[in-house]
C-alpha positions as CSV (number, residue, x, y, z in Angstrom):
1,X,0.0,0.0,0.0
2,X,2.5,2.1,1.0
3,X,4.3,1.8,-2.0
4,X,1.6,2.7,-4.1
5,X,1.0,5.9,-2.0
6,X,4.1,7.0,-2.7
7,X,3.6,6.3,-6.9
8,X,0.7,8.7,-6.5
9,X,2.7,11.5,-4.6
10,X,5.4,11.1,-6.8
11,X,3.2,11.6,-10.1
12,X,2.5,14.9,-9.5
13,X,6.0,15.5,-7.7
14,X,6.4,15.2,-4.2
15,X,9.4,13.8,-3.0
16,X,8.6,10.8,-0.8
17,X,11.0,9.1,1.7
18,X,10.3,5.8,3.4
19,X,11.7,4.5,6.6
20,X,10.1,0.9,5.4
21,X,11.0,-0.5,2.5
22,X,10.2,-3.6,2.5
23,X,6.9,-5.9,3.3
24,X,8.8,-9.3,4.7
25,X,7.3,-10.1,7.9
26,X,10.9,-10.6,9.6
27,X,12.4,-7.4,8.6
28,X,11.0,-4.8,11.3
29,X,10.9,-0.8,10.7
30,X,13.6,1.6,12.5
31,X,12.8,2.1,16.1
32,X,10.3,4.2,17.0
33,X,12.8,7.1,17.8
34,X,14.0,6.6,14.3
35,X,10.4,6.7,13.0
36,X,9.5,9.8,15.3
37,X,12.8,11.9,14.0
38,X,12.5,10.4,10.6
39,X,10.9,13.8,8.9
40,X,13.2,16.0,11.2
41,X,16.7,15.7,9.3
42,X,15.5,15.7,6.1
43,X,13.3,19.1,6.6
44,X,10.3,17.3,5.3
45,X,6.5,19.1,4.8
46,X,4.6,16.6,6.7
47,X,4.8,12.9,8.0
48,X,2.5,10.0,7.7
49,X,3.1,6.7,9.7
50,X,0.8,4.3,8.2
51,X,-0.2,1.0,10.5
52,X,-2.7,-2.1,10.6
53,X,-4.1,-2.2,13.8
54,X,-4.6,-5.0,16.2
55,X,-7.6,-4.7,18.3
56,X,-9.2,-7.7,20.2
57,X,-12.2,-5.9,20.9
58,X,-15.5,-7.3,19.6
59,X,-16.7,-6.5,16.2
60,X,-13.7,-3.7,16.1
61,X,-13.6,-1.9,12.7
62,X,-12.8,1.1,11.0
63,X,-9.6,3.2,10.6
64,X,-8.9,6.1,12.6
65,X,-5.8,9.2,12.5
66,X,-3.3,9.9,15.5
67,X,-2.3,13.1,16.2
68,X,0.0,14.6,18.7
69,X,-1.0,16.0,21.9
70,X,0.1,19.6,22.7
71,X,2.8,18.8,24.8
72,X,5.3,21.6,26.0
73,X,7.9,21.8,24.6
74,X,8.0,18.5,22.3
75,X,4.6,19.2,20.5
76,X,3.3,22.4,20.9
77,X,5.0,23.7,17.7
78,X,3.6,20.8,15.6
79,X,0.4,20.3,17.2
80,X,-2.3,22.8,15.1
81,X,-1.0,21.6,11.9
82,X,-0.7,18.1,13.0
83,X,-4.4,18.1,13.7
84,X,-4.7,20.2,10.3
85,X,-3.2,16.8,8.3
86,X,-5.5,14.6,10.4
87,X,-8.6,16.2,9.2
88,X,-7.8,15.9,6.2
89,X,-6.3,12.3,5.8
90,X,-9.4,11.5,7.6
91,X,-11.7,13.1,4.7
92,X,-9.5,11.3,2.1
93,X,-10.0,8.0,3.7
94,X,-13.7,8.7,3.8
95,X,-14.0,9.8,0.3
96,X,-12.2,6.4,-0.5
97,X,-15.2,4.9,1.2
98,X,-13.5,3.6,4.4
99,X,-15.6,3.8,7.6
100,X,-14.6,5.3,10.7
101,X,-13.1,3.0,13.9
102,X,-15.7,2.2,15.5
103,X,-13.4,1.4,18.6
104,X,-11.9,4.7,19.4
105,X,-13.4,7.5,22.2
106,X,-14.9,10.2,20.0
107,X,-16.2,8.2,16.9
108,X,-14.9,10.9,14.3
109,X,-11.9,8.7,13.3
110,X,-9.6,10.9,15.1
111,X,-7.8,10.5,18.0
112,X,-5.0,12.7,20.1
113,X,-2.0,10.9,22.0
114,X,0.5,12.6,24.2
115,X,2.3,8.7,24.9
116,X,4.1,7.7,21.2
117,X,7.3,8.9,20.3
118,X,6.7,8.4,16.5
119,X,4.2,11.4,17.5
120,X,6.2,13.0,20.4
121,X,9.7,13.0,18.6
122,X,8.7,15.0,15.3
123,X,9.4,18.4,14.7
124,X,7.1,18.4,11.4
125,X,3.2,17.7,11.2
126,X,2.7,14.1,11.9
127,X,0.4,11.7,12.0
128,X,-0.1,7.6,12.9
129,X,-2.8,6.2,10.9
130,X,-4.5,3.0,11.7
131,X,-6.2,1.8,8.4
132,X,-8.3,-1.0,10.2
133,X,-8.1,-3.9,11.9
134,X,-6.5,-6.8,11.3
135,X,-7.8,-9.2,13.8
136,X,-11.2,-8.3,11.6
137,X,-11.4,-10.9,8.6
138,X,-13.0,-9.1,6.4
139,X,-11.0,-5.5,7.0
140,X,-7.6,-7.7,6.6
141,X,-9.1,-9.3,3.3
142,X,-9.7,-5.9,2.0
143,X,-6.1,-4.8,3.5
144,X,-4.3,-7.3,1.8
145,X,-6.4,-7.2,-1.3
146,X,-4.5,-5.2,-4.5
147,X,-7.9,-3.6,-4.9
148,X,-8.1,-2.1,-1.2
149,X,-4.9,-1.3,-0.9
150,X,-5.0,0.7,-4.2
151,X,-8.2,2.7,-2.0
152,X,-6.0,3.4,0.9
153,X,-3.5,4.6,-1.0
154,X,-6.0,6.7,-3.1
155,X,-7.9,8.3,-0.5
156,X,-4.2,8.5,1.7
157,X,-2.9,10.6,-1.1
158,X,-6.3,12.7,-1.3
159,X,-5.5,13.9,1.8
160,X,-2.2,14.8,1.8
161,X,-2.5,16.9,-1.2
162,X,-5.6,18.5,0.8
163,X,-3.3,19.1,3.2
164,X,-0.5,20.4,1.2
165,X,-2.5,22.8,-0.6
């Protein structure tokens, strides 16, 4: 998916760094320190961490956006326009036709965290998203179909050119 977010970035310009760049299962990301800083060195516009959640709660669904927390001195700079690029990931994702978590306080598909350092570390707007649940059959089926993934990349890119603009 991620991959193909970055084909539709790249179309019209953007430069994209990864910090993934590969799908096997036994090659891990950098830490979480590396993720959070990631953006940082490179002076880049805007981060997006993307994730498959895990939740073992009952009939859990949906995708939902991280932002930072305001949080003296680490986030308070990045915070505004953090929630700025979750709004509008969010309304990309929903234009791609993905529902809302149905598993998260709020039940707007966003959510603000003042305990992950991918968030916490960042000096650029950031974001975490969660694009559903894997421990939900039919969500992973549509995760790890070509076809969905092409959607969450779609409606990903959406709204980080919303953003951007």
């Amino acid at each position: 998916m991620s991959v193909a977010l970055r084909a539709r970035l790249r179309d019209p310009g953007a430069r994209v760094v990864m910090t993934r760049t590969s799908n096997r299962e036994d090659r891990w990301g950098p830490c979480v320190d590396a993720r959070g800083r990631a953006g940082n060195r490179i002076h880049a516009d805007l981060k997006v961490s993307v994730h498959g959640d895990g939740s073992y709660a009952a009939g859990a669904r949906g995708f939902h956006v991280i932002a930072p927390a305001d949080r003296s001195p680490w986030t308070s700079d990045i915070h505004r326009p953090s929630l700025r690029l979750a709004g509008a990931v969010r309304t990309g994702l929903l234009s791609s036709g993905f529902p809302v978590a149905n598993y998260i306080a709020g039940g707007d598909g966003l959510d603000v965290r003042s305990d992950l350092g991918t968030l916490n570390l960042s000096d650029i707007p950031t974001v975490m998203v969660e694009l559903g649940n894997m421990r939900n059959a039919g969500e992973a089926a549509v995760m790890t179909s070509a076809r969905g993934r092409g959607r969450y990349a779609d409606g990903l890119a959406t709204g980080i050119r919303r953003f951007l603009r």
